[in-house]
C-alpha positions as CSV (number, residue, x, y, z in Angstrom):
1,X,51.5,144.1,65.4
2,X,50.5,141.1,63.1
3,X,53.0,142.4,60.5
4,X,55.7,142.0,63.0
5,X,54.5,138.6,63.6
6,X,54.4,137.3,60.5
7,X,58.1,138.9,59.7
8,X,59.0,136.8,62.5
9,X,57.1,133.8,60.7
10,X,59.3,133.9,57.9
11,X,62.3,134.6,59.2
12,X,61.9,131.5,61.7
13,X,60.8,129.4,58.6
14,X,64.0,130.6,56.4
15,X,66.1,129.3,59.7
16,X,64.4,126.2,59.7
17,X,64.5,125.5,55.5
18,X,68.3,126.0,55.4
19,X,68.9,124.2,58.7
20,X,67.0,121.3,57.2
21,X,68.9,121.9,54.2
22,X,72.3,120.5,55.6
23,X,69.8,117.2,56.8
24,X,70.0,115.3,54.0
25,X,73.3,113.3,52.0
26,X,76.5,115.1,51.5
27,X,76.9,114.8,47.8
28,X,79.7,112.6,46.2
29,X,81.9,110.9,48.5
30,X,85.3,111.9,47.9
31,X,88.3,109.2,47.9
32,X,91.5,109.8,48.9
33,X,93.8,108.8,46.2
34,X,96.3,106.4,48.2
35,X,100.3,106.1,46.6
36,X,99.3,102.0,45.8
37,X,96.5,100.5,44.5
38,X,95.3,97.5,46.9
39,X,92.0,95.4,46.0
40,X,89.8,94.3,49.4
41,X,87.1,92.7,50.3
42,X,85.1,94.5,52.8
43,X,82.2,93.3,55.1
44,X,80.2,95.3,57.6
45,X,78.6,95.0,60.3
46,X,74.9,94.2,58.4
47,X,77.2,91.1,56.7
48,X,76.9,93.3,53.6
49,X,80.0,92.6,51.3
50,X,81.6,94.6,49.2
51,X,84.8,94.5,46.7
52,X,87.0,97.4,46.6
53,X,89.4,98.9,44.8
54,X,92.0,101.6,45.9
55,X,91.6,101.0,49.1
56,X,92.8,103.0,52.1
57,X,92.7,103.6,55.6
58,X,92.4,107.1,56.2
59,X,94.0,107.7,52.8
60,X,97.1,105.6,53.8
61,X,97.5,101.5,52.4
62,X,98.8,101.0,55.8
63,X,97.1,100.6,59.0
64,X,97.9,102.7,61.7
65,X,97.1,102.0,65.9
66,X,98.3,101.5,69.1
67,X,100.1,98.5,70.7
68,X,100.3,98.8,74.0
69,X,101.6,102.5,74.5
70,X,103.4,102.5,70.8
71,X,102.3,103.9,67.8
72,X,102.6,100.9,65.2
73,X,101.7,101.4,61.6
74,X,101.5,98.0,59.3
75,X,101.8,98.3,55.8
76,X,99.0,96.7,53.5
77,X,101.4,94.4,51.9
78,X,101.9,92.5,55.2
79,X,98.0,92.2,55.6
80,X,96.0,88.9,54.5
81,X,92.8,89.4,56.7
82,X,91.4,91.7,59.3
83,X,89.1,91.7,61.8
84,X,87.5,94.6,63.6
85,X,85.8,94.5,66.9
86,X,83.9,97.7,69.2
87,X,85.6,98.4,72.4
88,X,84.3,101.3,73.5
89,X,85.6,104.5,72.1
90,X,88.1,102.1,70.3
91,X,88.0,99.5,67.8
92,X,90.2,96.5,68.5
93,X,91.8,95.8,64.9
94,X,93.0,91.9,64.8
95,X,95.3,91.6,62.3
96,X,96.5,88.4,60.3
97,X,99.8,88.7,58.8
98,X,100.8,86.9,55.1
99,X,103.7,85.6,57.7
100,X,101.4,83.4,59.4
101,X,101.6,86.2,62.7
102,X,99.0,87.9,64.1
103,X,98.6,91.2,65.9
104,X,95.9,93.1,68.1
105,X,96.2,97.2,67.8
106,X,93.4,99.4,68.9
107,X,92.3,102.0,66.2
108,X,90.2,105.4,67.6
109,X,86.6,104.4,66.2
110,X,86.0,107.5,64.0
111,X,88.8,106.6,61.5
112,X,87.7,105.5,58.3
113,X,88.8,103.4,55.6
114,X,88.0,104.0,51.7
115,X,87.3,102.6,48.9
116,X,86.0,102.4,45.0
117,X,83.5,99.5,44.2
118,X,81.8,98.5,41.1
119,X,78.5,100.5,41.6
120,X,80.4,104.4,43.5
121,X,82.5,105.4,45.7
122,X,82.7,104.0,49.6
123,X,83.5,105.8,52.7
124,X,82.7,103.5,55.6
125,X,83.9,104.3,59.3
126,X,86.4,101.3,61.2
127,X,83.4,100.8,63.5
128,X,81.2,99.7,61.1
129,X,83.2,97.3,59.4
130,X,83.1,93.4,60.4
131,X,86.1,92.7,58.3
132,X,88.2,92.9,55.6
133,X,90.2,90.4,53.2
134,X,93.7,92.2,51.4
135,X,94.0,90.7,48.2
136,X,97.2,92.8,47.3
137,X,98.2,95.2,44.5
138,X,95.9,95.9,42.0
139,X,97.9,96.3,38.6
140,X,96.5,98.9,36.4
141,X,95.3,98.4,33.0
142,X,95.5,101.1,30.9
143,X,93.1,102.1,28.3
C-alpha cells in the first residue's frame, strides 16, 4: 500500500516538473525575414521605445486590416506614423500617410509586428504597441 502511494508520488511530481517546464521563456524569438528592409521606431504601451530594423507586421512590410467590410492592405512605403488604440477584441490602427492622408483600419489584436533592435530580436503583439514611426528603407551595408 505505501509503495503504491509513493509510485503515485512520483509520477504526480514528474507531471508537475515538465508541466512547469513549458512555464518559463520560449527561447530565441524568431523573426520573420520580410522581402524589404524598413527601419521603425516602436513605442509600447509602458512608453518604452525602441529602434528597429527589419521590421514587419506579421512578416509582411505592409499593414493589413479592415475598412469598413474591406480587406485593405497598405504598404510600408506609404506609412509615416502610426498609432494604435484597444477596441475590444480589435485594435484600431490610425494611420498617417507620407501623402498628408490619414486612415482608420481595425487590426485583430493577436497580430504581431517584428522586429531586430540593437540589443535582440523583438516580437511584440499590435495590442501592446502605443506607436510606431516608419523611417523607410534601410539600405544594406555589406561587410
Amino acid at each position: 500500500m505505501k509503495r503504491g502511494w509513493y509510485f503515485g508520488l512520483v509520477i504526480l511530481i514528474c507531471f508537475l516538473a515538465v508541466g512547469m517546464a513549458n512555464m518559463g521563456e520560449r527561447g530565441v524569438i524568431d523573426i520573420p525575414e520580410p522581402e524589404k528592409n524598413y527601419a521603425a521606431t516602436l513605442v509600447d504601451q509602458t512608453d518604452v521605445s525602441m529602434d528597429l530594423e527589419k521590421f514587419s507586421f506579421e512578416g509582411q512590410t505592409y499593414f493589413i486590416g479592415k475598412l469598413g467590410r474591406a480587406e485593405i492592405s497598405i504598404d510600408f512605403g506609404k506609412i509615416d506614423s502610426v498609432l494604435f488604440i484597444l477596441q475590444d477584441d480589435q485594435v484600431k490602427v490610425k494611420l498617417n500617410l507620407k501623402d498628408g492622408k490619414a486612415l482608420e483600419i481595425l487590426v485583430n489584436k493577436g497580430k504581431n509586428c517584428y522586429g531586430i533592435s540593437s540589443f535582440g530580436n523583438v516580437r511584440i503583439e499590435v495590442q501592446d504597441i502605443k506607436k510606431v514611426a516608419v523611417h523607410g528603407l534601410k539600405l544594406e551595408t555589406r561587410k
